[in-house]
C-alpha positions as CSV (number, residue, x, y, z in Angstrom):
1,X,143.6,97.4,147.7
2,X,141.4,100.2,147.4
3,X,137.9,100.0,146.1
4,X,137.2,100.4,142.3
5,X,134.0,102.6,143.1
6,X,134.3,106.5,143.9
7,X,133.7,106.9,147.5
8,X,130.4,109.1,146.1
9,X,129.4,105.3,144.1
10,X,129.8,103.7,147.1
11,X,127.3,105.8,149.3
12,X,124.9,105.9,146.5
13,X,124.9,102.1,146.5
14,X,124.6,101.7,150.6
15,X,121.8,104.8,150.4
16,X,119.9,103.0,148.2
17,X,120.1,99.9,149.2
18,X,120.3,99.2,152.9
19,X,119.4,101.1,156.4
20,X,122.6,102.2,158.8
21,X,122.4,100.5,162.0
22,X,124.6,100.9,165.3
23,X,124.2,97.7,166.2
24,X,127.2,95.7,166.1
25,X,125.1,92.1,166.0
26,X,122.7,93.6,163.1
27,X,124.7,94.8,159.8
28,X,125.9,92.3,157.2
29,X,128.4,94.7,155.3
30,X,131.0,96.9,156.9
31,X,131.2,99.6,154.0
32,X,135.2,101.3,154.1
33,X,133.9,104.5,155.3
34,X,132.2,102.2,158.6
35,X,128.8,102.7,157.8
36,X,126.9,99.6,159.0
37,X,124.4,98.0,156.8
38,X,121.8,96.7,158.6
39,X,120.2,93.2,157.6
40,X,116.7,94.4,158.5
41,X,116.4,91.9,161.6
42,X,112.8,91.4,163.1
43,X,112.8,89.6,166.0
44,X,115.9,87.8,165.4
45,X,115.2,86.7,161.8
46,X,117.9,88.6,159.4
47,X,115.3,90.5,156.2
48,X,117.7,90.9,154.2
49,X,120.1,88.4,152.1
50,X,124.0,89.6,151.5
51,X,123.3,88.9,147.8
52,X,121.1,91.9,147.9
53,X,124.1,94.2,146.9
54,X,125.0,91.9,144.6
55,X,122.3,92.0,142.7
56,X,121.9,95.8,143.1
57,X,125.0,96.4,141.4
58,X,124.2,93.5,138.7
59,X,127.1,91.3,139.9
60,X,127.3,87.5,140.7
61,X,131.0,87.1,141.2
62,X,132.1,87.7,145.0
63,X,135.6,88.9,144.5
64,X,134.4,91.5,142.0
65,X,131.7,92.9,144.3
66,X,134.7,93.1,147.0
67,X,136.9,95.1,144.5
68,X,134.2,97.3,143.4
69,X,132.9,98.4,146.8
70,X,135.3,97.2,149.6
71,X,133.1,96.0,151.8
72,X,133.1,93.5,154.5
73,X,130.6,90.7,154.6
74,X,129.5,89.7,158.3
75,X,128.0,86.6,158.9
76,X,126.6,86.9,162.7
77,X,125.5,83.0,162.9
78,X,128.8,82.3,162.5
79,X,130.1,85.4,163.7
80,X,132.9,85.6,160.1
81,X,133.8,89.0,158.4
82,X,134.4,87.9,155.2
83,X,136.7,89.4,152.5
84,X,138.5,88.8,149.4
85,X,142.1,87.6,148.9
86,X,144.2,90.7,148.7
87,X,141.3,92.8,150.4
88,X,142.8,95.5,153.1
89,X,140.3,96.6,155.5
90,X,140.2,100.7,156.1
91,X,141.3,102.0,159.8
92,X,137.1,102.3,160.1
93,X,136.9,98.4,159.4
94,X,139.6,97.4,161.5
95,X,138.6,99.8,164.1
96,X,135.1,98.3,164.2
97,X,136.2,94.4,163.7
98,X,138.5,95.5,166.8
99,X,135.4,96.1,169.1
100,X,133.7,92.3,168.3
101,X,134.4,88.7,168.1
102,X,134.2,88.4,164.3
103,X,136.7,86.3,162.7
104,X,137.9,87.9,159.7
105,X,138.3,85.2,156.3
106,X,139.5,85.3,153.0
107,X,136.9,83.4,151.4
108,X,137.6,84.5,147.5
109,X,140.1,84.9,145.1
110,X,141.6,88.5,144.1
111,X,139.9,90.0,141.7
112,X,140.7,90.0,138.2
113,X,139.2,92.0,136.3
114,X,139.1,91.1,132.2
115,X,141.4,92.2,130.4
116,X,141.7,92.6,126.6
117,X,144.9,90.8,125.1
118,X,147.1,92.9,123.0
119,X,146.5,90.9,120.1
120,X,142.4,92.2,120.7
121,X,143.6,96.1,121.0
122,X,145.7,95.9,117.9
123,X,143.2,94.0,115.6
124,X,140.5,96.1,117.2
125,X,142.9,99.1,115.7
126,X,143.1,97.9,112.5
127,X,139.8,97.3,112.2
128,X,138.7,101.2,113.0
129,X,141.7,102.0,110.8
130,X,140.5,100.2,107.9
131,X,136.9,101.8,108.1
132,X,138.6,105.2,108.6
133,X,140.5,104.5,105.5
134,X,137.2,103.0,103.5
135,X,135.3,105.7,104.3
136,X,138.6,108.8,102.7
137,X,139.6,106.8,100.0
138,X,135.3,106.9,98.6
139,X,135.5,108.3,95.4
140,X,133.4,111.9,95.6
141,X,130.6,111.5,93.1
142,X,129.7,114.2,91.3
143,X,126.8,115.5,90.6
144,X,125.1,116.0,87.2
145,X,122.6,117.9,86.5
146,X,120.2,116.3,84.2
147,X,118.5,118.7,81.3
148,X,114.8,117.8,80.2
């Protein structure tokens, strides 16, 4: 499943959200292209929390933030790269995964995004076909000039 983002979305997110680190016991995402986000560690103590990209793209449902942006969440305490049901890693994911002792998981559902039901789109239809109509079928009023 590739991700819903534009590979330029993606790199907008992870540039203005996290720090690229080398260090395989640091990041806590695996973005598709292998960039590493770091988790700002100090002295052992992980800065930052996963749901910071969450809440940088405004989202609070796991599988969606998966389908959006393909990432994989690493979780070095218990040493789990987590991704969604139906998420394929990229040949840079695997690659990296490869190198370490990670254990990948599916730990949500597929995405699904909403859709609308057919019965939605056609009264939606209606609807802007009526107004459409309302607005033709106004009678032009004419103008009268008034004498004094």
């Amino acid at each position: 499943m590739k991700p819903l983002m534009s590979q330029d979305q993606i790199d907008k997110v992870f540039d203005d959200t996290f720090e690229e680190t080398r260090n395989v016991d640091e990041p806590i995402f695996i973005f598709p292209d292998g960039k590493l986000a770091s988790g700002d560690y100090d002295m052992g103590v992980r800065g930052l929390d996963h749901n910071t990209l969450a809440s940088e793209l405004d989202m609070d449902d796991w599988s969606r933030v998966h389908a959006e942006t393909g990432v994989v969440r690493l979780v070095l305490e218990s040493r789990s790269a987590l991704i969604a049901e139906g998420q394929e890693l990229t040949a840079s994911q695997a690659k990296i995964l490869s190198k370490t002792d990670y254990e990948i998981s599916k730990y949500v559902e597929k995405y699904q995004a909403p859709s609308r039901g057919l019965d939605e789109i056609i009264t939606r239809s209606k609807r802007v076909a009526s107004v459409a109509t309302k607005s033709v079928e106004r009678p032009v009023q004419q103008h009268v000039a008034f004498e004094h």
